[in-house]
C-alpha positions in Angstrom: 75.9 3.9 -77.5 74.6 0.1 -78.2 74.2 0.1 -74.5 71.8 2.5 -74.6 69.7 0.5 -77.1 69.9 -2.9 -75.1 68.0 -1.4 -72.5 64.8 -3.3 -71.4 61.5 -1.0 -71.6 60.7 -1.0 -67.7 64.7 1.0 -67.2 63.5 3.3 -70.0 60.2 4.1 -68.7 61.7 4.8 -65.0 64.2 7.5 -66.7 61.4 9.0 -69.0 60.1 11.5 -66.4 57.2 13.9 -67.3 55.5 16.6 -65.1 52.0 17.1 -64.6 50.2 20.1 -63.3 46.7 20.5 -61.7 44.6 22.9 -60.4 45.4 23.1 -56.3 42.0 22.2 -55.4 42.0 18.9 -57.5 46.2 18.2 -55.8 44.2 18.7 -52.4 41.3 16.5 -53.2 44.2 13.6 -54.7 46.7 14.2 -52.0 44.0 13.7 -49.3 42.6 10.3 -51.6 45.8 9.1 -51.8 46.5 8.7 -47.6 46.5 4.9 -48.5 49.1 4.5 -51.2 53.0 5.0 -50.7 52.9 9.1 -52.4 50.7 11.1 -54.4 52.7 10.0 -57.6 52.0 6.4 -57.0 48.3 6.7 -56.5 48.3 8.9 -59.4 50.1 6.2 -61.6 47.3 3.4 -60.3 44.6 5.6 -61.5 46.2 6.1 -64.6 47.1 2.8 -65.1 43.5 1.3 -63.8 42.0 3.1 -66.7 43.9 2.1 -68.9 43.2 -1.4 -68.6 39.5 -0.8 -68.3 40.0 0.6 -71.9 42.2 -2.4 -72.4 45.2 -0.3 -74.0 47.6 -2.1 -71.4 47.8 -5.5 -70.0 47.5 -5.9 -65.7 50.7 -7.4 -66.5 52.1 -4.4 -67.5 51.8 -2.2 -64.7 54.2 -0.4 -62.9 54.0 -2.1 -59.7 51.3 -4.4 -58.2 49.0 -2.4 -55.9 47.6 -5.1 -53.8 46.4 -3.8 -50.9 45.7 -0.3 -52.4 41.9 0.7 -51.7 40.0 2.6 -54.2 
C-alpha cells in the first residue's frame, strides 16, 4: 500500500481515466479538426489544456505532452 502513495502525479493522472460524451455533430466537427494531432483524444487534451493556461489555472510546464508542431 505505501507504494501506491509514492507515486509521482504524472503515473496518477495517466491511470485516472474519465469519459466524455458529445453530441455526434460536434465529435465530427473535432475528429475532422483534429487530422493534424496524433488522435482525437490528444487534440482534445491540447484544447483543454490551452485554456487552461490562458486562464492561468496550469503552468505550460505542466502539460501533458509538448505539442510543438500541432496547428490550431
Amino acid at each position: 500500500m505505501k507504494e501506491n502513495n509514492n507515486l509521482n502525479k504524472s503515473t496518477r493522472d495517466i491511470g485516472n481515466i474519465r469519459h466524455l460524451k458529445m453530441p455526434e455533430r460536434l465529435w465530427k466537427l473535432v475528429s475532422k479538426a483534429s487530422k493534424n494531432s496524433r488522435s482525437v483524444n490528444d487534440y482534445i487534451i491540447t484544447l483543454i489544456e490551452n485554456d487552461l493556461i490562458k486562464r492561468k489555472m496550469i503552468k505550460k510546464s505542466e502539460r501533458k505532452k509538448s505539442f510543438k508542431n500541432a496547428k490550431f
